[in-house]
PDB file of N, CA, C and O in Angstrom, chain B, residues numbered from 101:
ATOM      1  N   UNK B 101       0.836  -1.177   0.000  1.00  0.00           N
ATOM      2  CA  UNK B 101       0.000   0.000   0.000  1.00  0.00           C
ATOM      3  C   UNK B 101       0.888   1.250   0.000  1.00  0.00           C
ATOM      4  O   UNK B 101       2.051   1.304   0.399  1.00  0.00           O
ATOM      5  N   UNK B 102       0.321   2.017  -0.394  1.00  0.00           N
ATOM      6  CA  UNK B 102       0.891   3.626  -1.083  1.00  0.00           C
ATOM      7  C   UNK B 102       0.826   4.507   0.049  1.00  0.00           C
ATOM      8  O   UNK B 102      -0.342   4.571   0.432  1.00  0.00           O
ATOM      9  N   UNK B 103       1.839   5.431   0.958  1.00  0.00           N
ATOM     10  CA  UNK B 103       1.548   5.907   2.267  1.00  0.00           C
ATOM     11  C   UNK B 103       1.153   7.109   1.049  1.00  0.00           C
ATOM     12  O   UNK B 103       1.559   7.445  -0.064  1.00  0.00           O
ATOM     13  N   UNK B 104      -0.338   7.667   2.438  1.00  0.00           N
ATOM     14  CA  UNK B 104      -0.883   8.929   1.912  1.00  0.00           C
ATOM     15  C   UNK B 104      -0.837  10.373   2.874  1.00  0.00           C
ATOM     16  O   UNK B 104      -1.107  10.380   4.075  1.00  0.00           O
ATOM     17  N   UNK B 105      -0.487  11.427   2.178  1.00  0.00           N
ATOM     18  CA  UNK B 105      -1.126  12.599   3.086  1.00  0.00           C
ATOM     19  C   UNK B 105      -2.331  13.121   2.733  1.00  0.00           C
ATOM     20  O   UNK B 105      -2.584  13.562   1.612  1.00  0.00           O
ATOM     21  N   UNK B 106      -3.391  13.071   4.028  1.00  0.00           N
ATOM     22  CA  UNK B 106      -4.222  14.231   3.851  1.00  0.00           C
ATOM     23  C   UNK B 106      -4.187  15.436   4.895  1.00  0.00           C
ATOM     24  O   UNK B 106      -3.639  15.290   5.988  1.00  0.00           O
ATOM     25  N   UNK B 107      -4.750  16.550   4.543  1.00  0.00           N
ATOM     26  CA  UNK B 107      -4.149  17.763   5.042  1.00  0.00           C
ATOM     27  C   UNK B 107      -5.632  18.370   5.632  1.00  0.00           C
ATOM     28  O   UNK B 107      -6.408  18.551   4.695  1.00  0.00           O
ATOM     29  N   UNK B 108      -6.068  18.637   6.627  1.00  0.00           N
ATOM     30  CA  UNK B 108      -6.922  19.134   6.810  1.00  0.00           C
ATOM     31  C   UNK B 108      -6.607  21.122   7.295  1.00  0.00           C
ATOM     32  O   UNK B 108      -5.922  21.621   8.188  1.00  0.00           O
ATOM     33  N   UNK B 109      -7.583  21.824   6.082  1.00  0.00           N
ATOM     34  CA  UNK B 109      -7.055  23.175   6.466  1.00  0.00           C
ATOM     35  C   UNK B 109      -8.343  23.826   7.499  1.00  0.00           C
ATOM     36  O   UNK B 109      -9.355  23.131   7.409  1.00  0.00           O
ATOM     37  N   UNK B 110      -8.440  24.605   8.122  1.00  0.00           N
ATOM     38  CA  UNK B 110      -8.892  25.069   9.436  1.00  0.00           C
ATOM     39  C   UNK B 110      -8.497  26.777   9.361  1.00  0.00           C
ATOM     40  O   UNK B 110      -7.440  27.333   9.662  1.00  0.00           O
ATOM     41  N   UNK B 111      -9.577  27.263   8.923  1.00  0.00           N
ATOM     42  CA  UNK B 111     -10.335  28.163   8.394  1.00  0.00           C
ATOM     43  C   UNK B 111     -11.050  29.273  10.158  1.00  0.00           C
ATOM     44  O   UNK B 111     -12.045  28.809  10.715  1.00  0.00           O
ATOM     45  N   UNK B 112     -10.526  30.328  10.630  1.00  0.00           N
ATOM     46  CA  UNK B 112     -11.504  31.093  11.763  1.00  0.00           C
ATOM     47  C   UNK B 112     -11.297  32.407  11.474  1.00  0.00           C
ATOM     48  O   UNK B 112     -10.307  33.032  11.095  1.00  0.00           O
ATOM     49  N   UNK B 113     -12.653  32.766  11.776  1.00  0.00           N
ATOM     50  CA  UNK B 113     -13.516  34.269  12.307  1.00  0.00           C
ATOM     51  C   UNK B 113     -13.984  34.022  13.059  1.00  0.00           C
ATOM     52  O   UNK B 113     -14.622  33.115  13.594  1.00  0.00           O
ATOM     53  N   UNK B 114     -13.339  35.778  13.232  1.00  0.00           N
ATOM     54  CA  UNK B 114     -14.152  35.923  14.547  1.00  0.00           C
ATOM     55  C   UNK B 114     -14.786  37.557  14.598  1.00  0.00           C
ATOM     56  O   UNK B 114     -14.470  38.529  13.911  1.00  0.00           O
ATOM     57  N   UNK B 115     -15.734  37.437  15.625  1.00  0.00           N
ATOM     58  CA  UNK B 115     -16.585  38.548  15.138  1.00  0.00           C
ATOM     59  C   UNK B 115     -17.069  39.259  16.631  1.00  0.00           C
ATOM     60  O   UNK B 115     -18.240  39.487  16.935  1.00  0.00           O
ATOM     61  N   UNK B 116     -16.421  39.416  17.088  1.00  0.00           N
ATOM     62  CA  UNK B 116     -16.769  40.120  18.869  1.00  0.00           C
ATOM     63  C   UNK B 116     -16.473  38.677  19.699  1.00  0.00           C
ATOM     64  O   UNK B 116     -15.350  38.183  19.793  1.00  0.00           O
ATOM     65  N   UNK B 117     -17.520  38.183  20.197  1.00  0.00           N
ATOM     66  CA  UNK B 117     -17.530  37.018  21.215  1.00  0.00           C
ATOM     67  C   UNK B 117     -18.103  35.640  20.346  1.00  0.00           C
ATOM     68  O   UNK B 117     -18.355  34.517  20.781  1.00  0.00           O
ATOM     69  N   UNK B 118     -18.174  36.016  19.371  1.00  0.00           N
ATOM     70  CA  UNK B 118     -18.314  35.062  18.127  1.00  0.00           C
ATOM     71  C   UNK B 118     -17.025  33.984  17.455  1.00  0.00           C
ATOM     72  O   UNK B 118     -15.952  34.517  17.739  1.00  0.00           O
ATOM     73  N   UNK B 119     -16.883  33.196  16.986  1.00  0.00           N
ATOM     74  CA  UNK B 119     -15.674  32.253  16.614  1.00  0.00           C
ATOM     75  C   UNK B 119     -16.483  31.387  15.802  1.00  0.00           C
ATOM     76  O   UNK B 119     -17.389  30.774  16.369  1.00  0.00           O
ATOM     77  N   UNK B 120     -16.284  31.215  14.414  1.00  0.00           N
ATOM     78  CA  UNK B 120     -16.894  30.483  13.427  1.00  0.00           C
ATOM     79  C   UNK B 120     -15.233  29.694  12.947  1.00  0.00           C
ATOM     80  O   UNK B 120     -14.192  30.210  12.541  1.00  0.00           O
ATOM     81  N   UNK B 121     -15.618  28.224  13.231  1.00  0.00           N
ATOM     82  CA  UNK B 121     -14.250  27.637  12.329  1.00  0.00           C
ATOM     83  C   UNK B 121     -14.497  26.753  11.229  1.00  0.00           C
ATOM     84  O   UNK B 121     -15.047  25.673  11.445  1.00  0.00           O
ATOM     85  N   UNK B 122     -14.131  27.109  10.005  1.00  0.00           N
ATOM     86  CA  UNK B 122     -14.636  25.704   9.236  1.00  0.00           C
ATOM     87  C   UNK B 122     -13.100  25.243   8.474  1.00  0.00           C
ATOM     88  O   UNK B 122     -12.217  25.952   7.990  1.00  0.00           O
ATOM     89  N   UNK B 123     -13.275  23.052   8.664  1.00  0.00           N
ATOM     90  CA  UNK B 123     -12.277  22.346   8.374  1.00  0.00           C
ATOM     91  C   UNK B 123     -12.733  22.117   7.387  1.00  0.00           C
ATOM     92  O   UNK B 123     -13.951  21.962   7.304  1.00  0.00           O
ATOM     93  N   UNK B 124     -12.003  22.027   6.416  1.00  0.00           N
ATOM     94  CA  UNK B 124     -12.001  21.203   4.474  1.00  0.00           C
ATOM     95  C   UNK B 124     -10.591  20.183   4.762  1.00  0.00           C
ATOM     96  O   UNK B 124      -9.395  20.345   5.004  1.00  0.00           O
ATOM     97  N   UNK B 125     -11.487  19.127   4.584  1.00  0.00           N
ATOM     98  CA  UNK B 125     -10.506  18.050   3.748  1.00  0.00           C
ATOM     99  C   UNK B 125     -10.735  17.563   2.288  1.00  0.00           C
ATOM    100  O   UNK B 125     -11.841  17.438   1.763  1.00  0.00           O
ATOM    101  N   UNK B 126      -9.687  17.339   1.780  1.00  0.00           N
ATOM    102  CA  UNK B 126     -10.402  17.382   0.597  1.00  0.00           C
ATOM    103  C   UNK B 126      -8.619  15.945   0.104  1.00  0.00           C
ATOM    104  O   UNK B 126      -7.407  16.153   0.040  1.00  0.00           O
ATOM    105  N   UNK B 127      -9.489  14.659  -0.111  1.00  0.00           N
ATOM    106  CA  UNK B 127      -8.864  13.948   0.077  1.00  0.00           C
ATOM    107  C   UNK B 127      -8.562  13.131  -1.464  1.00  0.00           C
ATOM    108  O   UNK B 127      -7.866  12.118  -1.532  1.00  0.00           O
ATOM    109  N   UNK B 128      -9.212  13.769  -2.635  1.00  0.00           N
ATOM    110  CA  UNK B 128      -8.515  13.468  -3.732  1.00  0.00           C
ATOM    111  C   UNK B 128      -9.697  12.876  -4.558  1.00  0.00           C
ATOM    112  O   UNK B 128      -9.843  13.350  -5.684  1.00  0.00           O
ATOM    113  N   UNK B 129     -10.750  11.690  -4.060  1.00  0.00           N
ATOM    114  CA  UNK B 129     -12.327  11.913  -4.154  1.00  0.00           C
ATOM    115  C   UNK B 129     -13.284  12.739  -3.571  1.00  0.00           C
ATOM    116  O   UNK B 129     -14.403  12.893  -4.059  1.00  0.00           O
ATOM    117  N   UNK B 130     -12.798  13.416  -2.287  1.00  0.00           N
ATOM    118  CA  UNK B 130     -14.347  13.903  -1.542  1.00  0.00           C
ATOM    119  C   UNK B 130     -13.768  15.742  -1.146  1.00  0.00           C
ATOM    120  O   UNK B 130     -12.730  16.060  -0.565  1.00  0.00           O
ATOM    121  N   UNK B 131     -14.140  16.060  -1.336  1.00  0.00           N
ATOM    122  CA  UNK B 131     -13.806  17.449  -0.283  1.00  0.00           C
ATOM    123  C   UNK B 131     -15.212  17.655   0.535  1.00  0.00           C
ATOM    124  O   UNK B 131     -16.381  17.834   0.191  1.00  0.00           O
ATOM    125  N   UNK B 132     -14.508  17.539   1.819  1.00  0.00           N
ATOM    126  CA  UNK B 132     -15.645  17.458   3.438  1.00  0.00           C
ATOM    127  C   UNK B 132     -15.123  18.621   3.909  1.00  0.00           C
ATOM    128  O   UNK B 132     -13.909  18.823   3.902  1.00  0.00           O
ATOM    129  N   UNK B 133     -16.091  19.578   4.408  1.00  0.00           N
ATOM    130  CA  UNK B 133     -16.626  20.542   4.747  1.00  0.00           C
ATOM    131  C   UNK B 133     -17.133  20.002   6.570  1.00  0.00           C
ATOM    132  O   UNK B 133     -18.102  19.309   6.883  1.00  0.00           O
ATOM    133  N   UNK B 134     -16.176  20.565   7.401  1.00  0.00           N
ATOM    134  CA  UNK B 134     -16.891  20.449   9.196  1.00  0.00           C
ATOM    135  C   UNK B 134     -17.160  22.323   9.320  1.00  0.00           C
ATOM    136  O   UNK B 134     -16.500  23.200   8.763  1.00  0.00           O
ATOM    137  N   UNK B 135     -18.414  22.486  10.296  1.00  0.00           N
ATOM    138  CA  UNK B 135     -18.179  23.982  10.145  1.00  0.00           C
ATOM    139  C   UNK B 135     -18.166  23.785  11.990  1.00  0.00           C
ATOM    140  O   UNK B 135     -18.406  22.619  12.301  1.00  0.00           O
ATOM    141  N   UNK B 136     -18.007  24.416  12.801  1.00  0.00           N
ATOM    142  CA  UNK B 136     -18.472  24.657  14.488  1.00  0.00           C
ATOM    143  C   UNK B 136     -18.101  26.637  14.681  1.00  0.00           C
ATOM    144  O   UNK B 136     -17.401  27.528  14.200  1.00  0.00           O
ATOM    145  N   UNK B 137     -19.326  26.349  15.901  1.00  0.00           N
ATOM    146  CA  UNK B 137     -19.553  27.453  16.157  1.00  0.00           C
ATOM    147  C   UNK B 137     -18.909  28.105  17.880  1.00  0.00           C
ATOM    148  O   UNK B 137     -18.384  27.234  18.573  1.00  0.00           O
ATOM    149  N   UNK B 138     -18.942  28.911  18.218  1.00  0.00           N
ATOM    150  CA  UNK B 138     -18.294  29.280  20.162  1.00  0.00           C
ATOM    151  C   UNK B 138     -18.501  30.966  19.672  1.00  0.00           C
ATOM    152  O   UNK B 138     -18.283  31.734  18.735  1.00  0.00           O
ATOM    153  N   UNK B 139     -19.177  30.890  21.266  1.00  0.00           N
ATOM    154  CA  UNK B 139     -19.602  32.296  21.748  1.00  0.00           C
ATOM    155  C   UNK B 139     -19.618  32.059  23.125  1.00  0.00           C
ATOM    156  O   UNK B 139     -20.265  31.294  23.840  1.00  0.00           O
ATOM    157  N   UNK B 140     -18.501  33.139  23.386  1.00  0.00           N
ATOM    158  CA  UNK B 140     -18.409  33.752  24.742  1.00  0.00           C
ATOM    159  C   UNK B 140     -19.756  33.692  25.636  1.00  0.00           C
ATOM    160  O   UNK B 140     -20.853  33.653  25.079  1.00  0.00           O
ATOM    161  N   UNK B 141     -19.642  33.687  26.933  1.00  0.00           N
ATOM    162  CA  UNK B 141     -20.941  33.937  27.553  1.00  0.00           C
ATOM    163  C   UNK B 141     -20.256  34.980  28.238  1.00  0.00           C
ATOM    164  O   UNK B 141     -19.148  34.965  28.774  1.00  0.00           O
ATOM    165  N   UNK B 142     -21.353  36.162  28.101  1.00  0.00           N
ATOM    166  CA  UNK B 142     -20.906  37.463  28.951  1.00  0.00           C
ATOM    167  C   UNK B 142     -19.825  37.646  30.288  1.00  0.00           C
ATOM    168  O   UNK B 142     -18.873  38.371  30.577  1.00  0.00           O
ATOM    169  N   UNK B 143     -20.559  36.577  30.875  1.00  0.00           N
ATOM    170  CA  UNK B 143     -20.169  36.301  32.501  1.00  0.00           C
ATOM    171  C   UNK B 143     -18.718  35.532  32.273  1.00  0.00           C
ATOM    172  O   UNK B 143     -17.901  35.496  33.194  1.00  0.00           O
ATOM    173  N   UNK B 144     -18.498  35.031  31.225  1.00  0.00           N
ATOM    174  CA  UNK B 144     -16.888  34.092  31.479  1.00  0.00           C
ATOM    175  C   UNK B 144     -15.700  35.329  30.640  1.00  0.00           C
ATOM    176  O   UNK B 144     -15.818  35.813  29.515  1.00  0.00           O
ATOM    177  N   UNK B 145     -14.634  35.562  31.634  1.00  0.00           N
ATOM    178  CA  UNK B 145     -13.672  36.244  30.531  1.00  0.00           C
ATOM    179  C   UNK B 145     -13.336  36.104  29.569  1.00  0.00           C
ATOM    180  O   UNK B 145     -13.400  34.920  29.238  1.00  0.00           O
ATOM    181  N   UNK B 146     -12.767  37.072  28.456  1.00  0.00           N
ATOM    182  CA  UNK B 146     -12.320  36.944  27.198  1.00  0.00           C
ATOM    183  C   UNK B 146     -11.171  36.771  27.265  1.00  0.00           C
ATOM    184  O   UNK B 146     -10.240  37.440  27.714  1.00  0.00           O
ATOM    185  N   UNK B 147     -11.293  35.362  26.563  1.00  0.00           N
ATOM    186  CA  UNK B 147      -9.829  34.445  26.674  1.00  0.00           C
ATOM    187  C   UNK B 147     -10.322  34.446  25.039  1.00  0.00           C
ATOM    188  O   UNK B 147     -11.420  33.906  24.905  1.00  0.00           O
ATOM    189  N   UNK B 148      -9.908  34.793  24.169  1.00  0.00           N
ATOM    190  CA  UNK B 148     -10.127  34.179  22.525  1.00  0.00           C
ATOM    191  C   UNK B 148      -9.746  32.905  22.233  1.00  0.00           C
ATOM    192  O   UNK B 148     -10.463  32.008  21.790  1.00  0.00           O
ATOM    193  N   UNK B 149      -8.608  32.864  22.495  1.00  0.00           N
ATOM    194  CA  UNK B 149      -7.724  31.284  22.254  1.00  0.00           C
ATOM    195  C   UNK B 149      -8.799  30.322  22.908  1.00  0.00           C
ATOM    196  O   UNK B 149      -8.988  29.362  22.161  1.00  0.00           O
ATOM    197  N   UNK B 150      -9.265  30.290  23.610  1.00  0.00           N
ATOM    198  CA  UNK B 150     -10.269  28.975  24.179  1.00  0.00           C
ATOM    199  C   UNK B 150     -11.686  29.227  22.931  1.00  0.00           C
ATOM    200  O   UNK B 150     -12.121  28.247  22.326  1.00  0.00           O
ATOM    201  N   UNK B 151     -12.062  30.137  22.778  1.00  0.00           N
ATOM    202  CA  UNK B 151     -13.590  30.539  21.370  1.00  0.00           C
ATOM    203  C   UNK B 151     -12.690  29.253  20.549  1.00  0.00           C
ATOM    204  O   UNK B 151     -13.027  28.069  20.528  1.00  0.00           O
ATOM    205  N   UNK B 152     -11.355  29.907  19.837  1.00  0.00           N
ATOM    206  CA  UNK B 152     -10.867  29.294  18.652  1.00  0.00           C
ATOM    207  C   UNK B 152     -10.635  27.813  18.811  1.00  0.00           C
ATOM    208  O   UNK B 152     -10.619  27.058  17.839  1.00  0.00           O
ATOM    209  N   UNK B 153     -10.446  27.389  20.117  1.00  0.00           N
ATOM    210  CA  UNK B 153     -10.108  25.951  20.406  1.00  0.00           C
ATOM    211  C   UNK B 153     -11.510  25.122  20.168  1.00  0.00           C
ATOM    212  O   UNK B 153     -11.765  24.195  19.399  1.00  0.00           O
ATOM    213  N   UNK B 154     -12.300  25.803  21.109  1.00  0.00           N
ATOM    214  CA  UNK B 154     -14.131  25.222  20.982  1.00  0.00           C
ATOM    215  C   UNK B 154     -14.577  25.305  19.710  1.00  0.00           C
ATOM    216  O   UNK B 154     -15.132  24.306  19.252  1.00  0.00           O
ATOM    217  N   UNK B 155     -14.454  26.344  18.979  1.00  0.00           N
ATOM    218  CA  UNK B 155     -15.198  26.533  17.490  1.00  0.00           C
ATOM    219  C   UNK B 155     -14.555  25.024  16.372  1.00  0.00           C
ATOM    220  O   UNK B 155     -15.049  24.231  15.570  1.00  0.00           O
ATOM    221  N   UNK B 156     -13.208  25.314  16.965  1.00  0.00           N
ATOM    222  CA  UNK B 156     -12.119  24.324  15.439  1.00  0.00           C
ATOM    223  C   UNK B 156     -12.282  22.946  16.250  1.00  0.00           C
ATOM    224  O   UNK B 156     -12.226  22.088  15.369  1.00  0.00           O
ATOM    225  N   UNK B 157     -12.494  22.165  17.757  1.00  0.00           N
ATOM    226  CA  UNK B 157     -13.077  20.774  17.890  1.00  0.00           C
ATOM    227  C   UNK B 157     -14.568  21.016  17.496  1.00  0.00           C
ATOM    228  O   UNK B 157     -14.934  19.923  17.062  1.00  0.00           O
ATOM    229  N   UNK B 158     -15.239  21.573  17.450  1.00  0.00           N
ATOM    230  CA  UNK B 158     -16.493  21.153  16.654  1.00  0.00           C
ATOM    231  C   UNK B 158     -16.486  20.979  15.568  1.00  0.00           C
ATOM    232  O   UNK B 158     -17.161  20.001  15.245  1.00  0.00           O
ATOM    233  N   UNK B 159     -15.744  21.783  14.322  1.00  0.00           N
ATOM    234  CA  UNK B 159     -15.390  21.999  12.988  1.00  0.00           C
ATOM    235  C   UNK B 159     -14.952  20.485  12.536  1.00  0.00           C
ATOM    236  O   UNK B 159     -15.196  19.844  11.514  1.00  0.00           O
ATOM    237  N   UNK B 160     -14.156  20.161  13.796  1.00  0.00           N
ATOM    238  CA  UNK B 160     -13.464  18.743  13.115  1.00  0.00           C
ATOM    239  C   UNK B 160     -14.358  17.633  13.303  1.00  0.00           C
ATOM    240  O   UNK B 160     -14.591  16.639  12.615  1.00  0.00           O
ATOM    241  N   UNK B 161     -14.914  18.152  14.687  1.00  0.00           N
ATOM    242  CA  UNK B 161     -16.279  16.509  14.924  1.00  0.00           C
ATOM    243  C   UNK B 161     -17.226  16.577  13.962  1.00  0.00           C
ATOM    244  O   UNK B 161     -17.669  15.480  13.621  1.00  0.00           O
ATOM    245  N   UNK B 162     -17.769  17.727  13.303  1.00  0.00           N
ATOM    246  CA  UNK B 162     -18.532  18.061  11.994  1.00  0.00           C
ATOM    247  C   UNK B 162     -18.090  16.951  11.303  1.00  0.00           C
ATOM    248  O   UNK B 162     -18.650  15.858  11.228  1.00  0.00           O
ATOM    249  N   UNK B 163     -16.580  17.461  10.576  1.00  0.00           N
ATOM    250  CA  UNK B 163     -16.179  16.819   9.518  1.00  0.00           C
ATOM    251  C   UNK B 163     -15.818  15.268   9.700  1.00  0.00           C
ATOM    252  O   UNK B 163     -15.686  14.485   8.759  1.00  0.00           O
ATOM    253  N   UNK B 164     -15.707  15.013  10.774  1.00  0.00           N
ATOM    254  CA  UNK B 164     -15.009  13.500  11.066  1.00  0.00           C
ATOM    255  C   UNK B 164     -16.900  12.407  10.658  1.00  0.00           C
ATOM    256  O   UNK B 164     -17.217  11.470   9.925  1.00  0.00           O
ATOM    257  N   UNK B 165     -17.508  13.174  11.513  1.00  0.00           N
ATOM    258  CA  UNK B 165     -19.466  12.450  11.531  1.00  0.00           C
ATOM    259  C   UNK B 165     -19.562  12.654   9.834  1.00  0.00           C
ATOM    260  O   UNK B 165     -19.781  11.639   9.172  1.00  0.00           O
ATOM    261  N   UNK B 166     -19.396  13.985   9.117  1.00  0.00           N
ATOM    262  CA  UNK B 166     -19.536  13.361   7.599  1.00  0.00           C
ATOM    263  C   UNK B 166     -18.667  12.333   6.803  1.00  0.00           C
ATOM    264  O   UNK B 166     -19.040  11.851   5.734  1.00  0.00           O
ATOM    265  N   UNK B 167     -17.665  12.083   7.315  1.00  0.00           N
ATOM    266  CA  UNK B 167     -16.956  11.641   6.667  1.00  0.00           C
ATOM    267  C   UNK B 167     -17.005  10.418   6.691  1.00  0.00           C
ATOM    268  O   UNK B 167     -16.746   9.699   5.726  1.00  0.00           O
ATOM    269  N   UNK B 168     -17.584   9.770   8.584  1.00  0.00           N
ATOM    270  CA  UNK B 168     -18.253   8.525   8.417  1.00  0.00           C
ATOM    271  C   UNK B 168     -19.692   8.407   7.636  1.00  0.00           C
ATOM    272  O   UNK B 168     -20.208   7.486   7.004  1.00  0.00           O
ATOM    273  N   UNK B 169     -19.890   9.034   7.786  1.00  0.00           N
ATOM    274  CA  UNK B 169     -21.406   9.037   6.595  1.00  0.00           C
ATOM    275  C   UNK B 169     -20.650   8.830   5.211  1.00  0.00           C
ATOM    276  O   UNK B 169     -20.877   7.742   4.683  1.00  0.00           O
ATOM    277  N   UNK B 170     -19.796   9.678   4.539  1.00  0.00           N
ATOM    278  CA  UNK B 170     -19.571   8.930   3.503  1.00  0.00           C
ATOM    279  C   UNK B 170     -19.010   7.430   3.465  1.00  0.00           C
ATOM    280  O   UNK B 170     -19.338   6.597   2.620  1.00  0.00           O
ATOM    281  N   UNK B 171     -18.029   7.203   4.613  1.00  0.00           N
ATOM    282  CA  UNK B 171     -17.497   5.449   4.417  1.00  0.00           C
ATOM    283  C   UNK B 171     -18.682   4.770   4.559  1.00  0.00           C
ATOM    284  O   UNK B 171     -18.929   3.774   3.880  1.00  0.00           O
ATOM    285  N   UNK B 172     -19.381   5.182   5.318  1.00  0.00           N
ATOM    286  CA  UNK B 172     -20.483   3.832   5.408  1.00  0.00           C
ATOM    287  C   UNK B 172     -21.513   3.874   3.878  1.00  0.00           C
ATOM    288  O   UNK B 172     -22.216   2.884   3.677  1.00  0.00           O
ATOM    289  N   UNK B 173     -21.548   4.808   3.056  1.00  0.00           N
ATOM    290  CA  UNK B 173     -22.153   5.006   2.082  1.00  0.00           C
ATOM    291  C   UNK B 173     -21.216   3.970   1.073  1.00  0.00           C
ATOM    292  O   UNK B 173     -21.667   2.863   0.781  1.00  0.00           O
ATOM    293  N   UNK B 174     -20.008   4.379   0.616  1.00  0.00           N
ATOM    294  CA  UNK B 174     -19.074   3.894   0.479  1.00  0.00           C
ATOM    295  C   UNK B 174     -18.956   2.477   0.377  1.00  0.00           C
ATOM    296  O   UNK B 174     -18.868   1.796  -0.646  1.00  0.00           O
ATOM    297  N   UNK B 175     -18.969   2.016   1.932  1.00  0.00           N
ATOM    298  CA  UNK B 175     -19.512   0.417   2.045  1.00  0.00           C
ATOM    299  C   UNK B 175     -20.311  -0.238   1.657  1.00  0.00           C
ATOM    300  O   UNK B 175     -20.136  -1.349   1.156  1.00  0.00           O
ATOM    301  N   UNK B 176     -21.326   0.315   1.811  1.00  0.00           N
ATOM    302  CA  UNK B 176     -23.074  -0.234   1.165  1.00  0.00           C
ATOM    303  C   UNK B 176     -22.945  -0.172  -0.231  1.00  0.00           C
ATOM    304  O   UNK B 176     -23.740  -0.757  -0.966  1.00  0.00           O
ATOM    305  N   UNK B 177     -21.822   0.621  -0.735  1.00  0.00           N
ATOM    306  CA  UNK B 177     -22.141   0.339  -2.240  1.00  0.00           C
ATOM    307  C   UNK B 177     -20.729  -0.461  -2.857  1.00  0.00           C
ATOM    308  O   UNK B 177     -20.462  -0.593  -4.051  1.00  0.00           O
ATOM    309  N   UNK B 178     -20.237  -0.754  -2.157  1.00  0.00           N
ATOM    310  CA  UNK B 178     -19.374  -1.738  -2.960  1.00  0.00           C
ATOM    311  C   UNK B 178     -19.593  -3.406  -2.643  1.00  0.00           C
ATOM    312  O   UNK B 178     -19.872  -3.761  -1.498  1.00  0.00           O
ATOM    313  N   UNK B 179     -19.476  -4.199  -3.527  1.00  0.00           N
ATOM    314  CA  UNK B 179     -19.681  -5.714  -4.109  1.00  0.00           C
ATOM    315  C   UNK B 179     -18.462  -6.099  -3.053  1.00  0.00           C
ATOM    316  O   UNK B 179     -18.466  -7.185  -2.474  1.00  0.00           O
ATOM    317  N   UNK B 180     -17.552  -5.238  -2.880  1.00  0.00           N
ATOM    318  CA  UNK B 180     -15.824  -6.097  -2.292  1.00  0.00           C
ATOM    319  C   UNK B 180     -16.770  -6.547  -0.594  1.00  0.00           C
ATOM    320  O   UNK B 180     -17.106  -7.662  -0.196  1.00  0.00           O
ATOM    321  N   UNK B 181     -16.919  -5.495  -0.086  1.00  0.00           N
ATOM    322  CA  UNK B 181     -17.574  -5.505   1.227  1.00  0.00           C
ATOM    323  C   UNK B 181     -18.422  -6.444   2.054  1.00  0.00           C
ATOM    324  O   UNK B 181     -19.484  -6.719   1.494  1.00  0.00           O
ATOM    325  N   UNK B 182     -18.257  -6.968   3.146  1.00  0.00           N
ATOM    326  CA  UNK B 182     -19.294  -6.719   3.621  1.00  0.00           C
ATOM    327  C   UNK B 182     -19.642  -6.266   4.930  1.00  0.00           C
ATOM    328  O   UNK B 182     -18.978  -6.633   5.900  1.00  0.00           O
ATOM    329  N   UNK B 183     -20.906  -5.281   5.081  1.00  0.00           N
ATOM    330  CA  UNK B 183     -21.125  -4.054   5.732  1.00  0.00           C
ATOM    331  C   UNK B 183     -21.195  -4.244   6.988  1.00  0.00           C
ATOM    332  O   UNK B 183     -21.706  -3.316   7.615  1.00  0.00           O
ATOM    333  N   UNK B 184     -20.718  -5.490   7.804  1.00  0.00           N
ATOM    334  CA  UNK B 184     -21.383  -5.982   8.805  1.00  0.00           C
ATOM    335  C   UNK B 184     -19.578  -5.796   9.433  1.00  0.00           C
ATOM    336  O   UNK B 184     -19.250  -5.711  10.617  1.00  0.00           O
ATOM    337  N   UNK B 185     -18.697  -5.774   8.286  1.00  0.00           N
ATOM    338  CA  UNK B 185     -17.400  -6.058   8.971  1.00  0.00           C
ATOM    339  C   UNK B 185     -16.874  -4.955   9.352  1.00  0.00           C
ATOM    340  O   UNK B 185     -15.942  -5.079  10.147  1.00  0.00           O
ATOM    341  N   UNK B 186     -17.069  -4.248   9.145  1.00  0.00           N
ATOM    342  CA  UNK B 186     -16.912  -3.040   9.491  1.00  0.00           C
ATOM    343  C   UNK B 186     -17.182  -2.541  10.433  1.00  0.00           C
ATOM    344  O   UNK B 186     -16.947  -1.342  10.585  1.00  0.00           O
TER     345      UNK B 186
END
């Protein structure tokens, strides 16, 4: 087997107490799209670096849950498989 890189890029704004992060992988068949969201709550200090940490693990659990949605799609449609082994 052929060693591979994939690169996931990680994408943030931010917009006051707002932090939008979105991950693209894009792995040569699929480009997956994770987006996550973090907002400050008034009452907790502004630390930014923690928004950007919360926003970009959601971004990636986004993209990781589609990405099993595509393998298991993936599975169900190939003859090599079977879906149970998995």
């Amino acid at each position: 087997m052929q060693a591979k890189d994939w690169t996931v890029r990680v994408h943030l704004d931010e917009d006051g107490d707002d932090t939008r992060a979105r991950a693209t992988l894009a792995t040569g068949k699929d480009r997956v799209i994770g987006t996550g969201h973090a907002k400050r709550n008034p009452a907790d200090p502004s630390v930014p670096e923690i928004g950007d940490e919360l926003a970009v693990s959601r971004a990636l659990a986004d993209l990781a849950g589609k990405l099993a949605v595509i393998t298991k799609h993936d599975i169900a449609e190939s003859a090599e498989f079977d879906v149970r082994s998995w």
